[in-house]
KOLPA-319487 format. One record per residue (C-alpha): y, z, x; residue in one letter. Coordinates in steps of 0.02 Angstrom, whole numbers, plus 50000, padded with zeros to 5 digits. Example, Ala and Ser with C-alpha at 12.3 -4.5 7.8 and 13.67 -1.06 7.14 Angstrom:
BEGIN
497755039050615A 499475035750684S 
This chain:
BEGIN
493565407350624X 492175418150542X 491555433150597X 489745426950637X 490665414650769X 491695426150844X 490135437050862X 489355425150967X 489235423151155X 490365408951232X 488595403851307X 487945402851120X 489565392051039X 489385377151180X 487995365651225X 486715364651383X 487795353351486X 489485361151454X 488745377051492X 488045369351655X 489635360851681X 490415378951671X 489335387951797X 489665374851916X 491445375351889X 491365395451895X 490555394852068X 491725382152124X 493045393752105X 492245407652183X 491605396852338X 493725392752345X 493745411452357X 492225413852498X 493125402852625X 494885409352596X 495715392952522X 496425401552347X 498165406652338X 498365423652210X 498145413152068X 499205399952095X 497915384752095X 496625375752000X 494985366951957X 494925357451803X 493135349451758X 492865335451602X 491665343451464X 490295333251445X 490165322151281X 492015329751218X 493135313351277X 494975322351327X 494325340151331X 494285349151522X 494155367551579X 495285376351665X 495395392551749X 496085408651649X 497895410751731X 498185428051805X 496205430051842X 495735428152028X 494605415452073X 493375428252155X 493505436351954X 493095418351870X 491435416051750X 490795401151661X 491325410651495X 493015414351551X 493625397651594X 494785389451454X 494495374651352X 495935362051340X 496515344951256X 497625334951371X 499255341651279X 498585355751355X 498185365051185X 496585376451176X 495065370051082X 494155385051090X 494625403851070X 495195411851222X 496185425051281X 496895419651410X 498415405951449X 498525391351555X 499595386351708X 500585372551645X 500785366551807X 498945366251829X 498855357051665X 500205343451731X 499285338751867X 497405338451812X 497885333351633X 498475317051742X 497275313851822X 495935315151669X 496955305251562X 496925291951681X 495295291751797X 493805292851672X 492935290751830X 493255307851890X 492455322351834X 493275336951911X 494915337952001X 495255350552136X 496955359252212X 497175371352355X 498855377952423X 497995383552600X 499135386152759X 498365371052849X 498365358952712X 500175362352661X 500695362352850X 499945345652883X 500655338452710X 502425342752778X 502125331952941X 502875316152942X 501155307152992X 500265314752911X 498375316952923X 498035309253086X 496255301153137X 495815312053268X 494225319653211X 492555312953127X 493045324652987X 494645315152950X 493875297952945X 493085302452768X 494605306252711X 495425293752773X 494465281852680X 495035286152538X 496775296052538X 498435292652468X 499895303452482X 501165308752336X 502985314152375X 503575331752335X 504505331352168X 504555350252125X 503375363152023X 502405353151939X 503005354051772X 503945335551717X 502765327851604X 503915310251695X 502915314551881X 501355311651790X 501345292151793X 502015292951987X 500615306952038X 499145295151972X 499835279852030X 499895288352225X 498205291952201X 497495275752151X 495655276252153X 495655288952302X 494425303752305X 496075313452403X 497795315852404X 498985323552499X 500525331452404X 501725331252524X 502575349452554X 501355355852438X 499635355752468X 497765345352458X 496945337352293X 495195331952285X 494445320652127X 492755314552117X 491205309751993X 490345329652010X 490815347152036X 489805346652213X 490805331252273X 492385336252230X 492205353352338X 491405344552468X 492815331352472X 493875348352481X 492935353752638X 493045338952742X 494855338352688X 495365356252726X 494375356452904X 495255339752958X 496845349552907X 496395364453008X 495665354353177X 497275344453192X 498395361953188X 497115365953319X 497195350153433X 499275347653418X 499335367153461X 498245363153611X 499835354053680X 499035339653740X 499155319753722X 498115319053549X 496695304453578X 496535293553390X 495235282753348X 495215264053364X 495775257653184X 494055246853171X 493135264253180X 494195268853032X 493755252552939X 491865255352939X 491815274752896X 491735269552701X 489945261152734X 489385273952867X 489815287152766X 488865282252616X 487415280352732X 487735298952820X 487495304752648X 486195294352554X 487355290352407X 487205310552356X 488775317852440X 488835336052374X 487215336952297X 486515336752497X 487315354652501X 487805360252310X 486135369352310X 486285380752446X 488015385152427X 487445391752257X 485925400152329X 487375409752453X 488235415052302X 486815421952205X 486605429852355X 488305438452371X 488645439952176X 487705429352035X 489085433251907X 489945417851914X 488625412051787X 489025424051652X 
């Protein structure tokens, strides 16, 4: 690489929309971080770069999420190489799982994992996620469930892991933790939310003691429509904007 490249910003090497695509991914990560859902460093983000087919970014392993900027995140391949200078490695388990899902679902733009207390104690219940809640009917909609197999490092789970999540926006790796995928940064963390609170109100209910009350499976069969309608077709976008307003609030320097 020459000198006059290596000079330049990582703002100046990469076009409008990646760079967009980065700040949104960068505050992502640091909205994770706001509402307590990162673990150390030990989950990830990935979003597609726009207009480079099989190239996603990744967060810099060993940086916290509340540390992540649009110019830190790493550019990959899906043999998880770097196509772009960095300094920092990977998490080849990160990369086995998102690298999936990329390959495979070029409907999907970004592809979200948490490791949060409720999440991981809900995947290790036999039932599962339970329809107790309006939360849980949108994920319910759309969820499929993916048995634990160990760290995620066999390039021979990948087929398995994409095939449990089908055209689902979540899944549910069992003993392990929650996965969002969806079109945009904003739905992908708002898929997060509604799957993360669901998580957290049915700890709250079964700890209650009581005879949990479920919703009548028709109810569940209409939420897809109703849902859509709630919304207006925008999903994140409804809220995307003001979560970033909060963060320019607290600290702007996700986008540098």
């Amino acid at each position: 690489m020459s000198k006059a490249i290596e000079s330049l910003s990582v703002k100046e090497q990469v076009s409008a929309a990646e760079w967009q695509t980065r700040v949104d991914l960068a505050a992502a990560y640091r909205l994770i971080a706001l509402h307590g859902w990162d673990d150390l460093v030990y989950t990830h983000i990935s979003a597609t770069v726009p207009n480079e087919p099989g190239h996603f970014l990744i967060n810099p392993y060993g940086l916290f999420f509340e540390e992540i900027t649009a110019s830190s995140l790493v550019k990959i391949n899906l043999d998880g190489e770097k196509v772009m200078p960095s300094p920092y490695e990977i998490n080849p388990a990160g990369f086995t799982i998102h690298g999936a899902i990329h390959e495979k679902r070029h409907d999907v733009t970004c592809v979200l994992h948490t490791h949060t207390r409720a999440g991981i104690a809900v995947s290790a219940q036999e039932a599962g996620l339970l329809p107790i809640s309006q939360h849980s009917l949108f994920v319910l909609s759309s969820l499929g469930y993916h048995d634990y197999e160990g760290v995620a490092l066999n390039e021979e789970e990948k087929p398995r892991l994409v095939a449990d999540l089908g055209s689902n926006n979540f899944l549910m790796l069992r003993n392990h933790g929650l996965l969002t995928a969806a079109p945009t940064i904003a739905d992908t963390f708002q898929a997060m939310y509604f799957f993360e609170v669901s998580c957290q109100i049915q700890l709250n209910a079964q700890a209650g003691g009581g005879e949990l009350r479920m919703f009548e499976p028709q109810i569940l069969a209409g939420i897809r429509a109703q849902a859509e309608q709630v919304q207006r077709g925008m999903v994140g976008q409804l809220v995307w904007p003001g979560l970033l307003r909060k963060l320019d609030r607290r600290d702007p320097s996700y986008r540098d």
